[in-house]
C-alpha positions in Angstrom: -3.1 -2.7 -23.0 -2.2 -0.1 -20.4 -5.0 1.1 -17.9 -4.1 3.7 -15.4 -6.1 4.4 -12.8 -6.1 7.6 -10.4 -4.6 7.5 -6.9 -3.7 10.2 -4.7 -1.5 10.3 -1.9 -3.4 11.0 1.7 -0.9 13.2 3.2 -1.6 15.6 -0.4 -4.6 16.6 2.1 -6.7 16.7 -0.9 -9.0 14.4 0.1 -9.5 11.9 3.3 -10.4 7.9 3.3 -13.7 6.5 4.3 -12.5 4.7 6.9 -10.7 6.7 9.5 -9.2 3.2 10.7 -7.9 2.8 7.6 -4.9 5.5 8.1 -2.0 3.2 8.9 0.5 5.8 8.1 3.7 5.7 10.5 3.3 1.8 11.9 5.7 -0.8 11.3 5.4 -3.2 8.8 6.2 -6.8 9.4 6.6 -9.5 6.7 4.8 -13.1 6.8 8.2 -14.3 9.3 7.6 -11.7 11.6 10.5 -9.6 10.4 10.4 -6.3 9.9 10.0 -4.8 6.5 9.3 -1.1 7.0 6.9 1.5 7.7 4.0 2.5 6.4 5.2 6.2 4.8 2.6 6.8 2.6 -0.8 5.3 1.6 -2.5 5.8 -2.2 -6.2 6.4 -2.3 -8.4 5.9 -5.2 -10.2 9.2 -5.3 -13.9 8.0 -6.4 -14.3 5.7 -3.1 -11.8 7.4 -0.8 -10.3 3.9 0.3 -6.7 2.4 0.6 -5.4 0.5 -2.5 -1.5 1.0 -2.3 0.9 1.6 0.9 4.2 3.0 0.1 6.6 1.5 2.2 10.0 3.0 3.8 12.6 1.1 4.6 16.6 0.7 4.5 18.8 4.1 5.2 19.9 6.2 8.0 18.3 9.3 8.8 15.6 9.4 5.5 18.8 8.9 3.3 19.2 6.0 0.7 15.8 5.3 1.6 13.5 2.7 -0.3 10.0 3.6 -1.4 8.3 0.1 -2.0 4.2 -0.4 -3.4 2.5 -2.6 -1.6 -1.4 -3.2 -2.5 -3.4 -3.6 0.8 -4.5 -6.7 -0.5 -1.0 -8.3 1.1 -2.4 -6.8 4.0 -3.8 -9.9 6.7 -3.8 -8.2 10.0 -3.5 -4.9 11.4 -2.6 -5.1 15.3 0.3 -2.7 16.6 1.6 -3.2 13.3 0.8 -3.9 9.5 1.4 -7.5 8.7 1.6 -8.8 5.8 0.9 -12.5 3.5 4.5 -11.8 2.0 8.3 -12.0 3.1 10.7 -8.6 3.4 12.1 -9.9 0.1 9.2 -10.2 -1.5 8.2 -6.1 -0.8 12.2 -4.8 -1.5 12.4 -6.8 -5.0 8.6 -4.8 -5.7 8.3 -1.5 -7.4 9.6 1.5 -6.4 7.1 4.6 -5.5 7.8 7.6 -7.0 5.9 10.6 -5.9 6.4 12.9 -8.4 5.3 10.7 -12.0 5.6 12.1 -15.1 2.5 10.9 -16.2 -0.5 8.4 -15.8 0.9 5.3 -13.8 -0.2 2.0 -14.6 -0.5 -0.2 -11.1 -1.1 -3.3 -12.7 2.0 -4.6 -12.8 2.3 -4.3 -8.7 -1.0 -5.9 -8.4 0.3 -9.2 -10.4 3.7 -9.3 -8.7 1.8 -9.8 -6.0 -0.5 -12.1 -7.5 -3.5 -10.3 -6.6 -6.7 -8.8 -8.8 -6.2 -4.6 -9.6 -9.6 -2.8 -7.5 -10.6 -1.6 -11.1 -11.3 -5.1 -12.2 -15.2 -6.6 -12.1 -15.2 -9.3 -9.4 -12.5 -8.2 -7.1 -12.9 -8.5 -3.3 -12.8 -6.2 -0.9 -9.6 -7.3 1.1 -9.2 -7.7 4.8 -7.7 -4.5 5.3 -10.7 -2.8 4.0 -13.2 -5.2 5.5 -12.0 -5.2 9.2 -14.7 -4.2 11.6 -12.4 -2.7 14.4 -10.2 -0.1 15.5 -6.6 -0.2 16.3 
């Protein structure tokens, strides 16, 4: 079975999240060694509740070029301090799933969520993860 769910990219300008906190777009992103994986390029919204459920992760390549686009739920997310940190090694995030911005058709984010090894948003039961339960400002 196949479920698709909605998400739109922030920087579309279509809509923005409920948390202005939330906008991580530009900071580093550093793996559960403390090496650096990325940065945060892009974040996926889910329209209905305007809050973070994928961050689309740059890394690799000079200037933009040869680039790698990698989904990250924000679930992986455990702290945000001067940089996005996250439960799972560099490997971990460039053997994920590529981001393509442009699909041509309804994506099904499921399989990102169990690579991971984390419960979709849609399901009944999920928690809200830190990233979308912190209480402070960067």
């Amino acid at each position: 079975m196949t479920t698709t769910h909605e998400l739109v990219p922030l920087g579309t300008g279509e809509l923005t999240l409920a948390e202005d906190q939330d906008d991580v777009r530009g900071m580093p992103v550093m793996d559960v060694r403390d090496h650096r994986v990325g940065e945060v390029e892009e974040i996926l919204v889910d329209p209905e509740q305007r809050r973070a459920r994928l961050l689309v992760v740059a890394s690799g390549g000079v200037l933009g070029l040869a680039q790698h686009h990698r989904l990250v739920p924000v679930d992986a997310v455990s702290r945000v301090h001067g940089a996005v940190r996250l439960e799972r090694s560099d490997l971990h995030v460039e053997s994920g799933f590529d981001y393509d911005p442009e699909p041509p058709g309804p994506v099904d984010y499921r399989p990102v969520y169990s690579y991971f090894g984390y419960t979709p948003f849609w399901e009944d039961g999920y928690p809200d993860p830190y990233f979308l339960d912190r209480r402070w400002a960067r």
